[in-house]
Gaussian input, Z-matrix of N, CA and C with variables (Angstrom, degrees):
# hf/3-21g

backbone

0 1
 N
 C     1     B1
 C     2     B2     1     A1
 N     3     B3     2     A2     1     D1
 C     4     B4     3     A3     2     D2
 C     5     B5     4     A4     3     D3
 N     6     B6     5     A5     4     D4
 C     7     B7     6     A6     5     D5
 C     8     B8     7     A7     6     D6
 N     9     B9     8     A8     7     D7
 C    10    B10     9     A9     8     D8
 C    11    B11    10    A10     9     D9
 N    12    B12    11    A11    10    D10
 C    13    B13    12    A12    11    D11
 C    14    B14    13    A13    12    D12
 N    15    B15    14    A14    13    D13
 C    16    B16    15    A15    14    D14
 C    17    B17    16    A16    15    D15
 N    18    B18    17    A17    16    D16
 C    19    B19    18    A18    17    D17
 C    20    B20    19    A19    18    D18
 N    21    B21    20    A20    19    D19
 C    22    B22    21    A21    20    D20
 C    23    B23    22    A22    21    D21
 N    24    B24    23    A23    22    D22
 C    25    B25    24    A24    23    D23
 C    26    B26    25    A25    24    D24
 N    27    B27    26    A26    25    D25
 C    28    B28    27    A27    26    D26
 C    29    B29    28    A28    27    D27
 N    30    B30    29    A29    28    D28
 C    31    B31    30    A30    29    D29
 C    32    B32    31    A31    30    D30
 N    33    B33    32    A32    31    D31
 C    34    B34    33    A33    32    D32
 C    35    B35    34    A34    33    D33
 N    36    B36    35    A35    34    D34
 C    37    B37    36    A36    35    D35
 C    38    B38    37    A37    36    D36
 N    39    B39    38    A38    37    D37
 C    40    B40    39    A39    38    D38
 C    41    B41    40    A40    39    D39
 N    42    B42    41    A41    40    D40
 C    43    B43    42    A42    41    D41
 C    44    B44    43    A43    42    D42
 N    45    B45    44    A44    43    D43
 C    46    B46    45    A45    44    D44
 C    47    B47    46    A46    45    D45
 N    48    B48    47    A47    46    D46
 C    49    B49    48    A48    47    D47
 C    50    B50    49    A49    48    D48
 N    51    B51    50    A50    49    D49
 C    52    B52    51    A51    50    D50
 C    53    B53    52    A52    51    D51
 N    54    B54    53    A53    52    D52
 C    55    B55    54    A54    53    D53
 C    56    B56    55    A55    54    D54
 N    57    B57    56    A56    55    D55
 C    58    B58    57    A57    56    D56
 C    59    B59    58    A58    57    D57
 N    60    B60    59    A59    58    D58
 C    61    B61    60    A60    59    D59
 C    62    B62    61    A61    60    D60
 N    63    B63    62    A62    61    D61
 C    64    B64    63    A63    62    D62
 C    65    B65    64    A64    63    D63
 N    66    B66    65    A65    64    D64
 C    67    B67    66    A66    65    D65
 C    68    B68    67    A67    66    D66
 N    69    B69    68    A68    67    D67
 C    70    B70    69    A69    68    D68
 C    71    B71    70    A70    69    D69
 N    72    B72    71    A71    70    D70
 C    73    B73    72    A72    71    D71
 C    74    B74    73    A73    72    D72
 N    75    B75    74    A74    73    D73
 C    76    B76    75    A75    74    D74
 C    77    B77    76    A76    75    D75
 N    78    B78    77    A77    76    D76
 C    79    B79    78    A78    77    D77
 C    80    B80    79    A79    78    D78
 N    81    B81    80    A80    79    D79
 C    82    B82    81    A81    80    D80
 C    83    B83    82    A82    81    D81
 N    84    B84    83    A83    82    D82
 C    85    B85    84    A84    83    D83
 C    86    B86    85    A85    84    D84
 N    87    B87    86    A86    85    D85
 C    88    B88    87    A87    86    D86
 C    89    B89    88    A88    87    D87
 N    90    B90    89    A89    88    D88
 C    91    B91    90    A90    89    D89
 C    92    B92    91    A91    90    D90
 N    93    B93    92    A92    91    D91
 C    94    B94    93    A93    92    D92
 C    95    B95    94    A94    93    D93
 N    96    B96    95    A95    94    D94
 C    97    B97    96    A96    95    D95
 C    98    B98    97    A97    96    D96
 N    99    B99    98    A98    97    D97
 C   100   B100    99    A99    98    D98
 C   101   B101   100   A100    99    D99
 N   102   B102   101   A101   100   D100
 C   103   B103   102   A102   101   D101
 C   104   B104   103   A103   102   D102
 N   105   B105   104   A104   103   D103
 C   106   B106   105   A105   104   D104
 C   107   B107   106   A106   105   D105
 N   108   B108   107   A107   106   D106
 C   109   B109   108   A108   107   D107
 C   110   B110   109   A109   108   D108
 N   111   B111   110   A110   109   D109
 C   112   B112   111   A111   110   D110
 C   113   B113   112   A112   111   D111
 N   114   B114   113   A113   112   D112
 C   115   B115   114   A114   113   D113
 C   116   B116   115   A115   114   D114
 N   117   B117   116   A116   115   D115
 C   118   B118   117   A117   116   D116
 C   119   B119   118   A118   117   D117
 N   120   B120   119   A119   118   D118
 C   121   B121   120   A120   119   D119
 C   122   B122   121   A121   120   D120
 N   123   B123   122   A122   121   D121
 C   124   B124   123   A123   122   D122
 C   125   B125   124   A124   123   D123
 N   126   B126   125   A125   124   D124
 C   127   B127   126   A126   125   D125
 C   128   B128   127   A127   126   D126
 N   129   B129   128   A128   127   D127
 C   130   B130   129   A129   128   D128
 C   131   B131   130   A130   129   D129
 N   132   B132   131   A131   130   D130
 C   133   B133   132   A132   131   D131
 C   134   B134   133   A133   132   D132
 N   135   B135   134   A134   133   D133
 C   136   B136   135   A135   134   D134
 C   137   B137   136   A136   135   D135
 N   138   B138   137   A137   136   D136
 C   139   B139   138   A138   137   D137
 C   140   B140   139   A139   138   D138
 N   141   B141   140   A140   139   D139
 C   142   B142   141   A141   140   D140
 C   143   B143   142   A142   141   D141
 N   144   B144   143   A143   142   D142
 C   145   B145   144   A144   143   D143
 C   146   B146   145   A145   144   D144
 N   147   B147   146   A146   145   D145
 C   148   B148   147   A147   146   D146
 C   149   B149   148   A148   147   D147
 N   150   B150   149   A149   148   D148
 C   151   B151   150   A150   149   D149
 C   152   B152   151   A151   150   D150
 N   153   B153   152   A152   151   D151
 C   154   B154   153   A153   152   D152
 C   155   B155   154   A154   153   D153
 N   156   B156   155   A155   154   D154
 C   157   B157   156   A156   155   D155
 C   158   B158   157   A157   156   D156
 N   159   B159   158   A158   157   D157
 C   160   B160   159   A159   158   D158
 C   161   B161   160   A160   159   D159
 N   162   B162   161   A161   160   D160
 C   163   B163   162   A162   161   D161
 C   164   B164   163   A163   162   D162
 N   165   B165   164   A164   163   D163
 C   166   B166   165   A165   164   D164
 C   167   B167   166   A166   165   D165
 N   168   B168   167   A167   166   D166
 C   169   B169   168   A168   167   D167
 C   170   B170   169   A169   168   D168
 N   171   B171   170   A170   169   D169
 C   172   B172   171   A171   170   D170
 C   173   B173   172   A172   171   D171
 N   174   B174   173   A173   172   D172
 C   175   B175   174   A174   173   D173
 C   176   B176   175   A175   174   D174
 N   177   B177   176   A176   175   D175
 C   178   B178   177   A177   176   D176
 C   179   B179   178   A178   177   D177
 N   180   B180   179   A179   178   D178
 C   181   B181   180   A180   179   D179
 C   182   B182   181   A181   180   D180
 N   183   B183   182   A182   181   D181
 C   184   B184   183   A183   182   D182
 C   185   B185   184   A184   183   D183
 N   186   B186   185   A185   184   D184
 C   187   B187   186   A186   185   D185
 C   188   B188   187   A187   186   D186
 N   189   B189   188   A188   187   D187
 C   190   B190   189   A189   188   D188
 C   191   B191   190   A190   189   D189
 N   192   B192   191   A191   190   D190
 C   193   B193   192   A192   191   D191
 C   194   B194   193   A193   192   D192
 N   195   B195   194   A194   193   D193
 C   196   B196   195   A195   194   D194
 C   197   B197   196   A196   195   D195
 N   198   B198   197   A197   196   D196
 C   199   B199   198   A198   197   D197
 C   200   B200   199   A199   198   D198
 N   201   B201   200   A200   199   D199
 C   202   B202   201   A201   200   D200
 C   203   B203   202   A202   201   D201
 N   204   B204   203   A203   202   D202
 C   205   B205   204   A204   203   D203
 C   206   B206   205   A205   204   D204
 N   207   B207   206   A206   205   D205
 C   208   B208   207   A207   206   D206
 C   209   B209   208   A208   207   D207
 N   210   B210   209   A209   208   D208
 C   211   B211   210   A210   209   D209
 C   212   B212   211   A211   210   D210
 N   213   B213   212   A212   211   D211
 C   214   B214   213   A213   212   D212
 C   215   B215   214   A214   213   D213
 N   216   B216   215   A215   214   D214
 C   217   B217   216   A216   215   D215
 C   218   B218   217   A217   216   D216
 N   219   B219   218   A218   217   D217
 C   220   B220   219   A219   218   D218
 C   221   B221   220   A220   219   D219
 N   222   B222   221   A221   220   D220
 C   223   B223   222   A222   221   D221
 C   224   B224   223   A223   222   D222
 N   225   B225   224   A224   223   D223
 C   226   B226   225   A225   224   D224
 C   227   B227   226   A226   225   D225
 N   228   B228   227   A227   226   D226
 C   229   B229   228   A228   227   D227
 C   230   B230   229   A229   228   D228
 N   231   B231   230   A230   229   D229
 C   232   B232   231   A231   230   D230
 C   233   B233   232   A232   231   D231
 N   234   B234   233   A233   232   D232
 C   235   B235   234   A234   233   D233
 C   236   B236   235   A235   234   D234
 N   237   B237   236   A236   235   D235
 C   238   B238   237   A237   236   D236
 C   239   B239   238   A238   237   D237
 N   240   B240   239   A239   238   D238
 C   241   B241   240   A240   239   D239
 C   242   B242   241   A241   240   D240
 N   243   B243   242   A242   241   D241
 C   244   B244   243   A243   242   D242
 C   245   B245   244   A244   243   D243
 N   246   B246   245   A245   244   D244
 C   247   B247   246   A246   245   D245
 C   248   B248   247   A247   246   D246

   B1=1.4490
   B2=1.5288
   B3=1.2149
   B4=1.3014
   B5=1.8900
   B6=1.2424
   B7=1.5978
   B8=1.5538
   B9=1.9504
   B10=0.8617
   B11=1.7859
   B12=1.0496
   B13=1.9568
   B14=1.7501
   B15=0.8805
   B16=2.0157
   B17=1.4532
   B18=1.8313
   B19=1.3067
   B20=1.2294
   B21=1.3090
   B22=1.5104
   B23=1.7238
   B24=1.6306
   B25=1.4217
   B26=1.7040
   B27=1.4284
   B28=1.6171
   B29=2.0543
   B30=1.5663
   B31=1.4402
   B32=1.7053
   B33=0.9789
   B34=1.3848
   B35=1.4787
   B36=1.4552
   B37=1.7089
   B38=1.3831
   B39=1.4159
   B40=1.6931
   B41=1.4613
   B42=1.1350
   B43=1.6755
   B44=1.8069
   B45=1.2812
   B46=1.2039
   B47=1.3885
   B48=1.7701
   B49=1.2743
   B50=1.8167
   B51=1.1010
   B52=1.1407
   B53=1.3893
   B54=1.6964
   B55=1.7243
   B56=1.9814
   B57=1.4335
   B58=1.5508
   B59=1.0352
   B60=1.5912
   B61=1.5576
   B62=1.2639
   B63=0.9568
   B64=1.9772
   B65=1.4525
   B66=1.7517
   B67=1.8145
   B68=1.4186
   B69=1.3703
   B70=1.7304
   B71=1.4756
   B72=1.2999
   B73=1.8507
   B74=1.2769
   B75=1.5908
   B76=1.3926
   B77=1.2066
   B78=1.3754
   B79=1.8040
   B80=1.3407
   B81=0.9122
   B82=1.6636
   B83=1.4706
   B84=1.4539
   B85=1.9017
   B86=1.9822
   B87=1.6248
   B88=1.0127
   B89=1.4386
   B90=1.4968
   B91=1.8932
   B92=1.3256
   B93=0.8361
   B94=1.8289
   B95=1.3972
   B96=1.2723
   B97=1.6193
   B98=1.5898
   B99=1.4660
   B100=1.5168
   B101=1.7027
   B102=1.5896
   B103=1.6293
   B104=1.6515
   B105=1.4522
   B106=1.5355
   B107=1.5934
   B108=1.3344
   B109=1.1030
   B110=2.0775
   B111=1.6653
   B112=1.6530
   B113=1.4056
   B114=1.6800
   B115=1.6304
   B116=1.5356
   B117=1.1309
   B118=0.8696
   B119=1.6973
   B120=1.7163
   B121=1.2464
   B122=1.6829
   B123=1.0564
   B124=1.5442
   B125=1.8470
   B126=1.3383
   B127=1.9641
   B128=1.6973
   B129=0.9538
   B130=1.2362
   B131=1.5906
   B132=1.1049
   B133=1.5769
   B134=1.7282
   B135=1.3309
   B136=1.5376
   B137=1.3249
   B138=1.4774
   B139=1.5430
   B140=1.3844
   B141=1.3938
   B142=1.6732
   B143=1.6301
   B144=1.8231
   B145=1.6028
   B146=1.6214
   B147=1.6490
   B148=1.5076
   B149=1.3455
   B150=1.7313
   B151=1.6548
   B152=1.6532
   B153=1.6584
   B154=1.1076
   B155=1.1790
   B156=1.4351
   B157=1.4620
   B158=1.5084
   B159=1.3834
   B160=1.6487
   B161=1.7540
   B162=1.1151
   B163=1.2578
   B164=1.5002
   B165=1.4812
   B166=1.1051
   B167=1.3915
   B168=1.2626
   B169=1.7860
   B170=1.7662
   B171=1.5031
   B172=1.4649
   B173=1.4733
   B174=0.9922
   B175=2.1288
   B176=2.1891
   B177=1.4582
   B178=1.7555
   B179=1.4320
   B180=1.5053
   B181=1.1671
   B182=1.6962
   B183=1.3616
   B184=1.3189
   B185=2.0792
   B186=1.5571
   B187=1.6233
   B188=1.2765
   B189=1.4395
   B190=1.4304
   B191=1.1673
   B192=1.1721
   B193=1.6541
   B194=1.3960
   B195=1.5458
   B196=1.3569
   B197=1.9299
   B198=1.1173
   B199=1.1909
   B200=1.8234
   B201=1.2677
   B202=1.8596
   B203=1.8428
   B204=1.7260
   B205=1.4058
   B206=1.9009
   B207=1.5666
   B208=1.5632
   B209=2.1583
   B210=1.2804
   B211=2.0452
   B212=1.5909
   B213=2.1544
   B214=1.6475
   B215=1.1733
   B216=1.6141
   B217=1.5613
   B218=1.1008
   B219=1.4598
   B220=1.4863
   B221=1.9712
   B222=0.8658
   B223=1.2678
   B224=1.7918
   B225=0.9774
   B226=1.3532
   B227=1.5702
   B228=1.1095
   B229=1.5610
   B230=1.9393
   B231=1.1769
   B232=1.3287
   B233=1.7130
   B234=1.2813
   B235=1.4318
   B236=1.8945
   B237=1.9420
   B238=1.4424
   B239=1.5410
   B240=1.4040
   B241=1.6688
   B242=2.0657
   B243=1.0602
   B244=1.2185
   B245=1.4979
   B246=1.0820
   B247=1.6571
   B248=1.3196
   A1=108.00
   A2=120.67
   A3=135.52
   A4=107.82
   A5=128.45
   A6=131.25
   A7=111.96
   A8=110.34
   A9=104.66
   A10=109.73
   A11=102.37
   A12=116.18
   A13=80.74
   A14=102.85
   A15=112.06
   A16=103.16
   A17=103.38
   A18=106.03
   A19=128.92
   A20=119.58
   A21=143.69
   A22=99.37
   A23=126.94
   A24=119.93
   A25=101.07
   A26=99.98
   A27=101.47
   A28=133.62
   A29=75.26
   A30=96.24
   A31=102.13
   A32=135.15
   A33=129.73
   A34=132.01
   A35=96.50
   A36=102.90
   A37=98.06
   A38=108.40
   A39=106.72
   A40=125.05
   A41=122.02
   A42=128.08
   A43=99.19
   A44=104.11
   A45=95.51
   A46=127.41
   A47=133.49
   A48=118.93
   A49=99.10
   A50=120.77
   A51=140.85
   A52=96.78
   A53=114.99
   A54=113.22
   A55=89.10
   A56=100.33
   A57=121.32
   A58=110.65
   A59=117.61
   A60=125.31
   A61=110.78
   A62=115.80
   A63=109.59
   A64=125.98
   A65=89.12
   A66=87.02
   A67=124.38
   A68=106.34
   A69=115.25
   A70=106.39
   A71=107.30
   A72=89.03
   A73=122.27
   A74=117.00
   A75=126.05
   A76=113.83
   A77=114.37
   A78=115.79
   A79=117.59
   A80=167.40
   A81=171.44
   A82=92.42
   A83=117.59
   A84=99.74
   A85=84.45
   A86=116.72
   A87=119.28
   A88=123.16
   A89=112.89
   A90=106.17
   A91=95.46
   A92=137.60
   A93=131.65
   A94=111.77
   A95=115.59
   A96=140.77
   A97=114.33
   A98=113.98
   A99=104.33
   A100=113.74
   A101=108.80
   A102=109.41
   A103=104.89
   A104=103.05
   A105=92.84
   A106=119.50
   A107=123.60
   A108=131.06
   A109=109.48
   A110=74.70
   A111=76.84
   A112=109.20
   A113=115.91
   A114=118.30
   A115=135.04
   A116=127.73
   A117=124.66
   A118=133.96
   A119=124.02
   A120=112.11
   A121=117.04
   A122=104.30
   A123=121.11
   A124=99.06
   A125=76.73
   A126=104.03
   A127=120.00
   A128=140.60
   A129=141.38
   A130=115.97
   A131=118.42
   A132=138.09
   A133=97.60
   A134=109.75
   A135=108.79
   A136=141.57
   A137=94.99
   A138=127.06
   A139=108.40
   A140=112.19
   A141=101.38
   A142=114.00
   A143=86.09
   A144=119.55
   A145=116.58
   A146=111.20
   A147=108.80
   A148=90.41
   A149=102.63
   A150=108.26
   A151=80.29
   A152=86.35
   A153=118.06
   A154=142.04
   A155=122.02
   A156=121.18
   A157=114.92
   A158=106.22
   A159=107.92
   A160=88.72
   A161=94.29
   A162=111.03
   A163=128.49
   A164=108.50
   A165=124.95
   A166=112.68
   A167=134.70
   A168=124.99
   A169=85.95
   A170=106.61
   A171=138.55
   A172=118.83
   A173=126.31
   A174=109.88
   A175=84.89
   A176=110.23
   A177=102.59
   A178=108.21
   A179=123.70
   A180=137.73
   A181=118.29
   A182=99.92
   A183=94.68
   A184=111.81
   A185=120.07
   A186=116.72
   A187=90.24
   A188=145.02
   A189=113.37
   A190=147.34
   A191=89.03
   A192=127.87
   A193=121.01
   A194=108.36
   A195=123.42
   A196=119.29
   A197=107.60
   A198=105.06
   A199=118.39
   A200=99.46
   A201=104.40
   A202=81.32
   A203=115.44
   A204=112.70
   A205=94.31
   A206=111.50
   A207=139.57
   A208=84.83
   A209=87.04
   A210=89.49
   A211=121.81
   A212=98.77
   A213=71.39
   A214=116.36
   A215=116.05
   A216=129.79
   A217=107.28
   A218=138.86
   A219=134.34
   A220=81.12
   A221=155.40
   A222=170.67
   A223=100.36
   A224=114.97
   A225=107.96
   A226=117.02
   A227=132.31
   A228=141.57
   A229=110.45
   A230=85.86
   A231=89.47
   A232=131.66
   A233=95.71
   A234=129.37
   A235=104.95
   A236=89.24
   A237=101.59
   A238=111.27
   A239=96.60
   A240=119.06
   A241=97.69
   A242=107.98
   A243=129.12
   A244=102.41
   A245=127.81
   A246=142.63
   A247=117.12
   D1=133.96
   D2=-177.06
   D3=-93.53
   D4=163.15
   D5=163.92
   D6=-72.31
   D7=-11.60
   D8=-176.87
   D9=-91.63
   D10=-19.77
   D11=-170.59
   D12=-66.48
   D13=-63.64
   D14=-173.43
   D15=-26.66
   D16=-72.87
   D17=168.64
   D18=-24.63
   D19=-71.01
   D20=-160.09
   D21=-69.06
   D22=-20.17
   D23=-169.92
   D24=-111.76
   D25=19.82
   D26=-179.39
   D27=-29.22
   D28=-41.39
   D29=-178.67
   D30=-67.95
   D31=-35.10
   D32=173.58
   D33=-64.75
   D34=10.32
   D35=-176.10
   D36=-135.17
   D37=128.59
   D38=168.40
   D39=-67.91
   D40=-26.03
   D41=169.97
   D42=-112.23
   D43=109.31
   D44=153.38
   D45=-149.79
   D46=155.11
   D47=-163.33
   D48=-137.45
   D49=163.35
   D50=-175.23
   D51=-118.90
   D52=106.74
   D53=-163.15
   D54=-135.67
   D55=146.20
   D56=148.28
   D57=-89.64
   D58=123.95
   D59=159.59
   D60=-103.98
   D61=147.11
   D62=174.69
   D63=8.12
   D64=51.30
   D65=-167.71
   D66=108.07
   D67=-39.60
   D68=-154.81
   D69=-100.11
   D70=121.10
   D71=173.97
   D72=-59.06
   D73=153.06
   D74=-170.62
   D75=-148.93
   D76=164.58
   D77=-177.82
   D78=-127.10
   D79=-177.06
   D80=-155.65
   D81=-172.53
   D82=86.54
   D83=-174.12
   D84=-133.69
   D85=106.96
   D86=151.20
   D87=-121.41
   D88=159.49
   D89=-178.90
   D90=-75.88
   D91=-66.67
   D92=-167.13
   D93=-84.54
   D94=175.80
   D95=-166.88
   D96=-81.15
   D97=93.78
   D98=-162.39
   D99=-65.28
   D100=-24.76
   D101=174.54
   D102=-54.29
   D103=-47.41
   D104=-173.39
   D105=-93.85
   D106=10.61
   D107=-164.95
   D108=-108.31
   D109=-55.73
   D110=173.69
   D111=117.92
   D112=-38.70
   D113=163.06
   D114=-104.27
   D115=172.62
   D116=-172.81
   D117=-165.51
   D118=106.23
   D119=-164.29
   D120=-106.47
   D121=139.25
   D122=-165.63
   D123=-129.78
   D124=112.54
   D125=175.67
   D126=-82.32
   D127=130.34
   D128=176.70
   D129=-133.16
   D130=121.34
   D131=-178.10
   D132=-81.19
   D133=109.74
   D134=149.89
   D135=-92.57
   D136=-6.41
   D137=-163.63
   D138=-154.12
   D139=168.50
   D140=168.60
   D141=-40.17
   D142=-63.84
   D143=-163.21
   D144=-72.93
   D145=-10.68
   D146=-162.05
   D147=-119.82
   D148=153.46
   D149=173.18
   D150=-165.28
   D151=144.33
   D152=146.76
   D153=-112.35
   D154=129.82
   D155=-171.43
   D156=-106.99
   D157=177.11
   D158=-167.77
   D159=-164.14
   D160=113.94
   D161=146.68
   D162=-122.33
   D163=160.79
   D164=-139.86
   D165=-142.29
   D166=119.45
   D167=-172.28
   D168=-138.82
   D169=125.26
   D170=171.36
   D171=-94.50
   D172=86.77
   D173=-151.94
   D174=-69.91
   D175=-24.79
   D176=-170.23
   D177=-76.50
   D178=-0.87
   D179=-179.59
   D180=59.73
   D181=5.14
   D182=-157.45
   D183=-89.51
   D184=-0.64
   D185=174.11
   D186=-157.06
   D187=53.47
   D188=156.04
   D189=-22.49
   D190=-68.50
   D191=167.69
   D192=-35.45
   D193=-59.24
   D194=166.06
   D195=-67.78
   D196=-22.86
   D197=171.38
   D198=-81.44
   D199=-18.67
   D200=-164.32
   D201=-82.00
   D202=-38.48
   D203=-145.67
   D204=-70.55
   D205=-37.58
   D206=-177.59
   D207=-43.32
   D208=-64.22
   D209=-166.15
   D210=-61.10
   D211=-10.22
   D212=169.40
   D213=-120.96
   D214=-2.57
   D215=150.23
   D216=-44.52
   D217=-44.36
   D218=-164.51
   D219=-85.92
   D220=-97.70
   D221=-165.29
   D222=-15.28
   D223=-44.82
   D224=-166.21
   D225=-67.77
   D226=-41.46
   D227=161.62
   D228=-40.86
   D229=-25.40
   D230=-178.63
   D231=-84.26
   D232=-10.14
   D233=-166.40
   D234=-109.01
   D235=128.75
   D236=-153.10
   D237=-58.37
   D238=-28.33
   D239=-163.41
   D240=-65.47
   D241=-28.65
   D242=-143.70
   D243=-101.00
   D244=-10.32
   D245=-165.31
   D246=-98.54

């Protein structure tokens, strides 16, 4: 799966966002409501072909989203491709 297949299946996710992470295109594509849900997965393209994802479960519900986005901003420096 590409960030672009993600893209292109937009309509299949009830929350979804078209995000820059440190550069890298990214997606916010979940079926349910992460305010009211509590999780949240955020896709990142390093490559055409490579992505990394991060999900994220908040039991206070209150930043999923922001916490999955926190793990791959911190993650990317770390990554050889990425240096």
């Amino acid at each position: 799966m590409s960030i672009q297949q993600i893209y292109d299946n937009r309509s299949t996710f009830s929350d979804f966002q078209e995000l820059t992470i440190a550069g890298y295109p990214a997606a916010r594509a979940n079926q349910g409501d992460p305010a009211q849900d509590g999780w949240c997965d955020i896709y990142l393209a390093t490559s055409e072909n490579t992505m990394l994802r991060a999900f994220s479960r908040d039991a206070s519900h209150a930043d999923a989203c922001g916490l999955a986005q926190r793990a791959l901003e911190a993650s990317i420096p770390t990554l050889p491709a990425a240096k």
